[in-house]
C-alpha positions as CSV (number, residue, x, y, z in Angstrom):
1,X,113.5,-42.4,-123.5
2,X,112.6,-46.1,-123.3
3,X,114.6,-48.9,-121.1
4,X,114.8,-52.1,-122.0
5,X,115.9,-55.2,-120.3
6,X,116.3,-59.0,-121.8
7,X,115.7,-62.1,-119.4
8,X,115.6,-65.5,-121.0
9,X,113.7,-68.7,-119.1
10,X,114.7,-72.1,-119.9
11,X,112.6,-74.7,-120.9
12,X,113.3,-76.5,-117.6
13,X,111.8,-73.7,-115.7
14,X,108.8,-72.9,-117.9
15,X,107.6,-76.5,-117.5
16,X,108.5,-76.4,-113.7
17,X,106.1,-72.9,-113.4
18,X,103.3,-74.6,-115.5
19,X,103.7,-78.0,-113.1
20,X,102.8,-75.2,-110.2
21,X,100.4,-73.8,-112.4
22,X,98.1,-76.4,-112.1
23,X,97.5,-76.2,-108.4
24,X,96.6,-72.5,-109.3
25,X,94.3,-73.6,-112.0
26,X,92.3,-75.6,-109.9
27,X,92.4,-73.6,-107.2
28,X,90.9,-70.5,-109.5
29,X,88.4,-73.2,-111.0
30,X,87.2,-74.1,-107.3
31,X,86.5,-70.2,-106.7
32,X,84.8,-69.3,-109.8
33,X,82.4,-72.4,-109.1
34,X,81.7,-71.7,-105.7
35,X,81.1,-67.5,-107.1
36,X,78.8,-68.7,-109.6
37,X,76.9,-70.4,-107.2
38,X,76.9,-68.0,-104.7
39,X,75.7,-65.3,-106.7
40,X,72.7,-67.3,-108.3
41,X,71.7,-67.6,-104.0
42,X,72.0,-64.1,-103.5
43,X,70.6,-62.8,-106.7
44,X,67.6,-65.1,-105.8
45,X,68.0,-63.8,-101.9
46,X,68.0,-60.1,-103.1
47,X,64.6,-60.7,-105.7
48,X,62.8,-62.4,-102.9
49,X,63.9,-58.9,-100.8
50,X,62.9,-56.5,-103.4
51,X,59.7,-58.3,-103.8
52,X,59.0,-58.2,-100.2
53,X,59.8,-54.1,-100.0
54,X,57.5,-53.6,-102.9
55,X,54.6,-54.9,-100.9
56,X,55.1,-53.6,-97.7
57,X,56.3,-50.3,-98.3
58,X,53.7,-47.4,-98.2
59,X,54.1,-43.4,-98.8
60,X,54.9,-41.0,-95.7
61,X,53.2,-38.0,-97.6
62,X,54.2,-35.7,-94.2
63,X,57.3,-35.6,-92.5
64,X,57.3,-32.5,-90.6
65,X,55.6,-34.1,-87.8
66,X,56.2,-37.5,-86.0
67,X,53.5,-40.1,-86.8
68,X,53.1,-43.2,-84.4
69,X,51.3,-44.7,-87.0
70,X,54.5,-45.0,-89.3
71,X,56.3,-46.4,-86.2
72,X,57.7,-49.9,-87.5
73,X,56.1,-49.6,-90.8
74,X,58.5,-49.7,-94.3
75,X,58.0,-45.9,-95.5
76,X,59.3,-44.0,-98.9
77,X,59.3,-40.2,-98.3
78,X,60.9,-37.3,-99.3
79,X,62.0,-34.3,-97.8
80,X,65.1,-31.5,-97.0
81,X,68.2,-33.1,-95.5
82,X,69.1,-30.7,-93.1
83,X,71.9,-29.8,-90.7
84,X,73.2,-27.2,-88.6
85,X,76.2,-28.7,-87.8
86,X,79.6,-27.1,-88.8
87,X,82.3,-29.2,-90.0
88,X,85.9,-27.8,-89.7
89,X,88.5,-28.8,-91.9
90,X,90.9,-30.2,-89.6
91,X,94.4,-29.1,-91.6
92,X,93.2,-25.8,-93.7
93,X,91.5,-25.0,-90.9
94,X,88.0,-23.2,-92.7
95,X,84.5,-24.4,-91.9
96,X,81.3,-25.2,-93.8
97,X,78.1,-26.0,-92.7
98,X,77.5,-29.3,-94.4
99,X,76.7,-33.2,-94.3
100,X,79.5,-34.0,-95.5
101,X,83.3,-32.3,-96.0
102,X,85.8,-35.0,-97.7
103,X,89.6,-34.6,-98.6
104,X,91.3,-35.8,-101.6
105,X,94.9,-35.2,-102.1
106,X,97.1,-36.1,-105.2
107,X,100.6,-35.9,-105.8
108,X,102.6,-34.8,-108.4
109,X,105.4,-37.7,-109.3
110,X,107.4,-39.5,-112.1
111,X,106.0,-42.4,-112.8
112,X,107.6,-46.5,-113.8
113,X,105.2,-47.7,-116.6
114,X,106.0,-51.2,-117.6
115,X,105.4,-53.5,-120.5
116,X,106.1,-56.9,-121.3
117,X,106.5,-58.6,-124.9
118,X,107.4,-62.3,-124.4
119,X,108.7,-64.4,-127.6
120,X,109.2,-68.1,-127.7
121,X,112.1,-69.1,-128.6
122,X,113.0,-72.9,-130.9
123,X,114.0,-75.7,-128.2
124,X,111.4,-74.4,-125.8
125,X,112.8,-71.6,-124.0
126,X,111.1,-67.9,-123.6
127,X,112.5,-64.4,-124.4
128,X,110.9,-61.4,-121.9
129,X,111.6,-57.7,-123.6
130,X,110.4,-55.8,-120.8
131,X,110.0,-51.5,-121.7
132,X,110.0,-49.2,-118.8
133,X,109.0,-45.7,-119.6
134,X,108.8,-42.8,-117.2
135,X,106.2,-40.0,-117.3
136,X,104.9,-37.2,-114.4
137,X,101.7,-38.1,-113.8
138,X,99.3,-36.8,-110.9
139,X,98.7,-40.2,-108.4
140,X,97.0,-40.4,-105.1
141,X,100.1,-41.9,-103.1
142,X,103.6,-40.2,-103.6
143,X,106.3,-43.1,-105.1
144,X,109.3,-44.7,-104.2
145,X,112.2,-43.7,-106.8
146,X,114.6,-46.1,-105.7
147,X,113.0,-49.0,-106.6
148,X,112.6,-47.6,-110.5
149,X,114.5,-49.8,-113.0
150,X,116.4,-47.4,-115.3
151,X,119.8,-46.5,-113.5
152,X,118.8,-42.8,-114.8
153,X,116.0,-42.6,-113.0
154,X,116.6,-44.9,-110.1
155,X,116.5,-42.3,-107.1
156,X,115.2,-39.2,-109.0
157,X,113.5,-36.9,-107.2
158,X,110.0,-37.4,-106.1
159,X,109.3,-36.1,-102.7
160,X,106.4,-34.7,-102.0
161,X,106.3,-31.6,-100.2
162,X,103.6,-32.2,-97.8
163,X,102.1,-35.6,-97.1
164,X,98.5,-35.5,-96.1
165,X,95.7,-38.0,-95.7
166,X,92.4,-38.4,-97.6
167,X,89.6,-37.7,-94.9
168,X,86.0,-37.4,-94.5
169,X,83.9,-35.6,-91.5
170,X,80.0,-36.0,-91.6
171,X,77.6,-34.1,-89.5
172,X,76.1,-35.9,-86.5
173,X,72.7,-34.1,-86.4
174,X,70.8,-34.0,-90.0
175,X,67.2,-33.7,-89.6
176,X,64.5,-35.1,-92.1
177,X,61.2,-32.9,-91.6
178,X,60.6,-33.8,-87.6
179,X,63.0,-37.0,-88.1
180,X,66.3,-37.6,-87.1
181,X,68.5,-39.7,-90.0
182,X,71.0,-42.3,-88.4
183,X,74.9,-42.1,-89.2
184,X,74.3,-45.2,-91.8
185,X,71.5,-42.8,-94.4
186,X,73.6,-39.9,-93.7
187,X,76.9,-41.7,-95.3
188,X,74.2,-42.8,-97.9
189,X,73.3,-39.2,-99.3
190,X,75.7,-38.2,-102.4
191,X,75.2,-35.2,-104.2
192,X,78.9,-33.6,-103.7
193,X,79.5,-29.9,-104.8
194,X,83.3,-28.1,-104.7
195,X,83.8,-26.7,-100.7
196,X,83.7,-23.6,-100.1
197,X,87.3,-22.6,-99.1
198,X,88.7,-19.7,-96.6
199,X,91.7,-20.3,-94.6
200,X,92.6,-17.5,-92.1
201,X,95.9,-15.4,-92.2
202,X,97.2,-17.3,-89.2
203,X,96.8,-20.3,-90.7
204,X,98.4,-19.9,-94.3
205,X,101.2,-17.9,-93.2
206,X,102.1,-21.2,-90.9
207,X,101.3,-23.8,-93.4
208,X,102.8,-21.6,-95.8
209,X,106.0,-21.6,-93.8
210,X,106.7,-25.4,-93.1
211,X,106.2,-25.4,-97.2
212,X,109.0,-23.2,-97.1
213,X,111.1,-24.7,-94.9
214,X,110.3,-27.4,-96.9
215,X,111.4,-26.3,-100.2
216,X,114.6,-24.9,-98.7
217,X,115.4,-28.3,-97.2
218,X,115.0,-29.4,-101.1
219,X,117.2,-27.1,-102.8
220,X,117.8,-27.2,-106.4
221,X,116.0,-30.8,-106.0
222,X,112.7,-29.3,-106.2
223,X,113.3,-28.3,-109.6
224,X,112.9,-31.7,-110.8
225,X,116.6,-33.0,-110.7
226,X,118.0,-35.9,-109.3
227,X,119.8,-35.6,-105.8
228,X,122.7,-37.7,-104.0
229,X,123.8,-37.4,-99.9
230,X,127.4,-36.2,-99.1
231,X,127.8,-37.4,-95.9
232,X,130.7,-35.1,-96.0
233,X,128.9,-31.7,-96.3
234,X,125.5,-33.1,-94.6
235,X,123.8,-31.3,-97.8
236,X,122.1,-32.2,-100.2
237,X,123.6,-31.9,-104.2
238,X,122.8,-32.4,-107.8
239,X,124.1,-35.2,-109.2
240,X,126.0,-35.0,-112.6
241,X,123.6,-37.5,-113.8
242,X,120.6,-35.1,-113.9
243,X,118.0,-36.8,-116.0
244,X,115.5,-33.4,-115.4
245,X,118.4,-31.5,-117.8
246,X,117.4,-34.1,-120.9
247,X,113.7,-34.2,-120.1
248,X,111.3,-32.8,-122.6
249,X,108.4,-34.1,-121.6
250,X,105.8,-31.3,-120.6
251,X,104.6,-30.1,-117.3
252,X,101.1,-31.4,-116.5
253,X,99.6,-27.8,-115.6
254,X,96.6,-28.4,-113.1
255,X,93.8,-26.7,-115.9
256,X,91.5,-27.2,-114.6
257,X,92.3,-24.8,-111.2
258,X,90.4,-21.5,-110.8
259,X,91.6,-19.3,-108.6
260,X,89.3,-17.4,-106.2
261,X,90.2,-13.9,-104.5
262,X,90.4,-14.3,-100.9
263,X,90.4,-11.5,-98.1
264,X,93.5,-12.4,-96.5
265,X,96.5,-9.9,-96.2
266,X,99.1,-12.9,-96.2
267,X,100.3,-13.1,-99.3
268,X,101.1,-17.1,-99.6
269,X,104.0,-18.2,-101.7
270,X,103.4,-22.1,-102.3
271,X,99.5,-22.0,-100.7
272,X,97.0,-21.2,-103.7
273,X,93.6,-21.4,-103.1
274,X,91.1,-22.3,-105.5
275,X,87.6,-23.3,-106.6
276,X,87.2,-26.4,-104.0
277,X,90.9,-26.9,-104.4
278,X,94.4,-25.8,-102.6
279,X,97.8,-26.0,-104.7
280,X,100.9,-26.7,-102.5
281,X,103.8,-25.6,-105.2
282,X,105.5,-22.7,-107.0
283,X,102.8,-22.4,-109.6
284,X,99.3,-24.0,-110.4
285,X,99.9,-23.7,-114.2
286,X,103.5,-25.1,-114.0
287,X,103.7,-28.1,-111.9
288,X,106.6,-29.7,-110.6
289,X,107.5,-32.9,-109.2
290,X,106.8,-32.8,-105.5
291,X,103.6,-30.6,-106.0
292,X,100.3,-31.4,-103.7
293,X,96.7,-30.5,-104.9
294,X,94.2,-31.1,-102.6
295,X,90.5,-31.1,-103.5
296,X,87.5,-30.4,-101.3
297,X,83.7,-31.4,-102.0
298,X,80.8,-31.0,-100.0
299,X,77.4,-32.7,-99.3
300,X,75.3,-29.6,-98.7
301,X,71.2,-29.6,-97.4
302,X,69.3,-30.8,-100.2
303,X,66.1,-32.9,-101.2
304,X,66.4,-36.4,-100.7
305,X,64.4,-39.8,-101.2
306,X,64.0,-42.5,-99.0
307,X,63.0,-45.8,-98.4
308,X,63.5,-47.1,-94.6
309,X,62.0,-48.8,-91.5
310,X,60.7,-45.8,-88.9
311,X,61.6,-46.1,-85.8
312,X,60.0,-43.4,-83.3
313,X,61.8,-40.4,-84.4
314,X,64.4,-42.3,-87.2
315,X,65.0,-44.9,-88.9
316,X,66.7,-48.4,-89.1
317,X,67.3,-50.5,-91.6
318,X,64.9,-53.0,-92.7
319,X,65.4,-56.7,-92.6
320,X,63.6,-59.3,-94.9
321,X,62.1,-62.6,-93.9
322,X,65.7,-64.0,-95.4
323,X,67.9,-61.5,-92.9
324,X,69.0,-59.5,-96.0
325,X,68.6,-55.6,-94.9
326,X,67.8,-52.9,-97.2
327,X,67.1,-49.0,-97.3
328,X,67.7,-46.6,-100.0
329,X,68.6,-43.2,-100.2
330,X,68.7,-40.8,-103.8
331,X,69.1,-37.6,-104.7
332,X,65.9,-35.1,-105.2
333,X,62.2,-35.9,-105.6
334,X,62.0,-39.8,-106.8
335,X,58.8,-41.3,-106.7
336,X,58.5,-45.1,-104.9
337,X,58.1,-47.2,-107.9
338,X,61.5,-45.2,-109.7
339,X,63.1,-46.1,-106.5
340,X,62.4,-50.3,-107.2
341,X,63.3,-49.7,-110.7
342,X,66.3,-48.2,-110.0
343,X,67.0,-51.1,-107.0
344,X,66.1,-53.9,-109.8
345,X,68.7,-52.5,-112.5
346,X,71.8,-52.3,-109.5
347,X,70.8,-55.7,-108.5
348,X,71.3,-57.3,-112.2
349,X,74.1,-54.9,-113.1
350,X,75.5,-56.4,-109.9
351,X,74.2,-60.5,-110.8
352,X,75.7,-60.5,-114.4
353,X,78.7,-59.2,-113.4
354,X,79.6,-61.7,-111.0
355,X,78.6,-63.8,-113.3
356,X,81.0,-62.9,-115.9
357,X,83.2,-63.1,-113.2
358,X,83.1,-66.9,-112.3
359,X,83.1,-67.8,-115.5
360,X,86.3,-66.3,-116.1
361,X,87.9,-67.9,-113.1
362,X,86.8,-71.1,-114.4
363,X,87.9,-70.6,-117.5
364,X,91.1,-68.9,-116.0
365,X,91.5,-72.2,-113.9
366,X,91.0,-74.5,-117.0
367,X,93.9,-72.9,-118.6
368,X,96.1,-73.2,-115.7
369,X,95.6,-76.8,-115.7
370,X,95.8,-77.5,-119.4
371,X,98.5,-74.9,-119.8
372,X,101.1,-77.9,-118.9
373,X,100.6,-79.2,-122.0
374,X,101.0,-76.2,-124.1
375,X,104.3,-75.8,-122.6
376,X,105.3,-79.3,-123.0
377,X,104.6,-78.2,-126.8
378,X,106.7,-75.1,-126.8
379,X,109.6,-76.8,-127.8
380,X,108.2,-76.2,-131.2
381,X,106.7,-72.4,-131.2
382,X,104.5,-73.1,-134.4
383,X,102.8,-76.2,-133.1
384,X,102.5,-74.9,-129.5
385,X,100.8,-71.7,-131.0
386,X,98.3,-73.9,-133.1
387,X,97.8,-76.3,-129.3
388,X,96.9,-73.1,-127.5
389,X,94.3,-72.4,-129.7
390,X,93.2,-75.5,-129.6
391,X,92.8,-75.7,-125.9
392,X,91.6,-71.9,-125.6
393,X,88.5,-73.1,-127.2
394,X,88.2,-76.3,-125.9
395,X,88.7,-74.8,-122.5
396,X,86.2,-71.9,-123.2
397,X,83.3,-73.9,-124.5
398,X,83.8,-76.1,-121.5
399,X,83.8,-72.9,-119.0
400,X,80.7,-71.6,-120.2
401,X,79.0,-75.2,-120.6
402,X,80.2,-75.6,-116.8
403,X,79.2,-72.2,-115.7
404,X,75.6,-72.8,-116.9
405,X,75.4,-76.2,-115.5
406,X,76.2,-74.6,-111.7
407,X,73.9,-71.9,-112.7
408,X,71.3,-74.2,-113.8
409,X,71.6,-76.3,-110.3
410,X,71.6,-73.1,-108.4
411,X,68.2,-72.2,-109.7
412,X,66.9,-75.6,-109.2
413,X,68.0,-75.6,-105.5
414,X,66.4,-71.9,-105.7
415,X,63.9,-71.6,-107.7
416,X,62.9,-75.1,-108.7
417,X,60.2,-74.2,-111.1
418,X,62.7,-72.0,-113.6
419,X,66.1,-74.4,-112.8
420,X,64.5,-77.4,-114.4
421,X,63.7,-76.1,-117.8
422,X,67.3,-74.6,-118.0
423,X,68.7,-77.6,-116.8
424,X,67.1,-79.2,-119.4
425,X,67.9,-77.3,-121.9
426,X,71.5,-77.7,-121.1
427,X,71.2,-81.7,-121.2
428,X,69.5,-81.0,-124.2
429,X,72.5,-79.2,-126.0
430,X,75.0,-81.6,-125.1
431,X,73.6,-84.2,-125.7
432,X,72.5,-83.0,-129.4
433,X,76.6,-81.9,-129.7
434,X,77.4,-85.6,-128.9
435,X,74.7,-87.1,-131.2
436,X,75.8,-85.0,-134.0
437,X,79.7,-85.6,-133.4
438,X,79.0,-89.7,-133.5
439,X,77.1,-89.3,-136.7
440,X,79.8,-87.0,-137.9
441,X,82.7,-89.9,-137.6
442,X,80.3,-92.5,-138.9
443,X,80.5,-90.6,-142.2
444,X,84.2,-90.4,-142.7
445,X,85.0,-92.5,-145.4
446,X,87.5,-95.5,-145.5
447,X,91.1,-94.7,-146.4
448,X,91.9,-96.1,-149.6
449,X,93.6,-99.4,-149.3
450,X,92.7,-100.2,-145.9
């Protein structure tokens, strides 16, 4: 079931919130030019740094031996990243031997969705139908009930019933051949798999017990229902206004859990161990609000590709004439020249979207400034709707006219010899726009009688 709430804002105020607007507007405008040109340095910057690694890298065929000849040189090799090291989960309490062990947890909750429908209304004043809707959702922070809008589910129950962090534990030692990698390639290599899980019989009866405690401490709450203090009793008690009692909505099962079979004689009650996951609640295939799921990948030894500055027995990263650093680390065999490709394709991913970017902030800003005088206009909704348009265009043919003219002055600061034909080229445009609008109103023809 849907709530709904009604707020109204004079014309007085919308006119006072577009004056402030404006300060926004140009504010936002100031940002996206800045980001465009920015981005036009460092796209240049990271070319100039690509080109540079392309030239001065060479192949390290054998890495199972230490070469002083590689020492200081720009090498791509492959190899096996190893590691010995055993990383111990530090709640659950198993091991793996592993680069990397990482925690995710998510938490079974109701949910505030909101939206907002806003209506202008005649003599300039606006009409804000806000919808709140309420669903159980998994999320990766528990939330706050009280704050919800609807008075039914203000306060319903949504604690979880363990709290536990997100972490991540890499190995310290990982070999490469006869190398050692540094701490900054091994948080580079990716490649995650689902953990292998095994908690002792010590350890899940404990954790198993706090749950329990837990749920006990909960009551009838963790069924789903709301729950009010009686100071006078010290206990916790239902509440007559028990939205869980009207609620149809289905549970959201976790599906996708397997469970494993595990050697351990305790048998858990709200601990269930899974395929690179533990459930903390009554049932995987029902879930309830308050529910935990915690999910475990691992980085194990594999093949990896690199492209880094040796340094006796490691590596460093490797810094460019223009102090930009770079190395690069995949997955598997991947030759040198895949490796630039791949570099190339992240760094104009990475260009035209910050692009895109600034020139929505500037056309964001524009629209904060000339927004004023579309609310000047709401008096009358019909010819403030027809204004808007009018200044979305204006405003968005000036944003991308704008945001090609930084670009263009970018590139000739940076790259002279492809800045000036742009910059051109934009000149160009306008001023054949301005030509043909002039001829354009020369044409019109007298009005009758004048």
């Amino acid at each position: 079931m849907a709530y709904t709430t009604t707020t109204t804002t004079s014309y007085g105020s919308r006119v006072k919130n577009a004056c402030g607007g404006i300060f926004g507007g140009i504010a936002m405008f100031i940002i996206g030019t800045i980001l465009l040109w920015w981005n036009e340095g460092d796209a240049v910057a990271n070319a100039k740094l690509l080109d540079e690694v392309i030239e001065n890298a060479v192949d390290m065929e054998n890495i199972n031996k230490v070469d002083p000849s590689f020492n200081g040189k720009l090498v791509h090799a492959t190899g096996k990243a190893d590691t010995k090291d055993i990383l111990k989960e530090p709640t659950f309490g198993f091991e793996v031997n592993a680069i990397n062990l990482s925690r995710r947890v998510e938490y079974y909750q109701w949910v505030e969705k909101k939206h907002e429908e806003k209506r202008d209304k005649l003599g300039g004043g606006e009409e804000t139908i806000t919808t709140y809707t309420y669903t159980k959702e998994w999320v990766s922070t528990p939330v706050n009930s009280s704050s919800f809008e609807d008075p039914q589910y203000r306060g319903v129950y949504n604690d979880p019933l363990v709290k536990i962090e997100n972490n991540d534990i890499y190995a310290k030692n990982v070999t490469f051949g006869a190398y050692n990698l540094p701490e900054f390639i091994i948080r580079s290599i990716s490649g995650s798999e689902d953990a292998p899980i095994s908690i002792n019989d010590e350890t899940l009866q404990n954790l198993d017990g706090q749950i329990i405690n837990k749920v006990r401490e909960f009551g009838q709450n963790y069924n789903g229902s709301r729950y009010v203090n009686d100071n006078s009793t010290n206990t916790q008690t239902v509440s007559r206004n028990d939205v869980a009692v009207n609620d149809t909505s289905a549970n959201d099962s976790s599906k996708n859990f397997v469970p494993i079979k595990t050697k351990n004689t305790y048998q858990a009650k709200y601990i269930h161990q899974g395929e690179g996951e533990i459930y903390i609640g009554s049932s995987p295939s029902a879930s309830q609000i308050g529910d935990v799921r915690v999910k475990f990948t691992v980085v194990m030894p594999h093949e990896i590709s690199l492209i880094s500055k040796v340094k006796g027995n490691t590596f460093r990263k490797y810094v460019g004439k223009n102090k930009k650093e770079f190395t690069r680390v995949e997955n598997g065999d991947v030759s040198k020249e895949e490796m630039f490709v791949h570099q190339e394709n992240e760094n104009n991913l990475l260009k035209w979207g910050l692009r895109l970017l600034g020139i929505l902030l500037v056309f964001g800003g524009l629209k904060g400034v000339f927004g004023f005088v579309v609310t000047l206009a709401k008096v009358i909704p019909f010819v403030s709707n027809i204004l808007n348009f009018g200044v979305n265009v204006i405003c968005g043919v000036f944003a991308f006219v704008w945001s090609l003219l930084i670009i263009a002055i970018a590139w000739l600061f940076y790259r002279p010899l492809i800045g000036i034909p742009l910059l051109l080229i934009i000149i160009g445009t306008i001023v054949f726009f301005a030509i043909k609008g002039v001829k354009k109103g020369q044409k019109v023809p007298p009005v009758p009688g004048a």
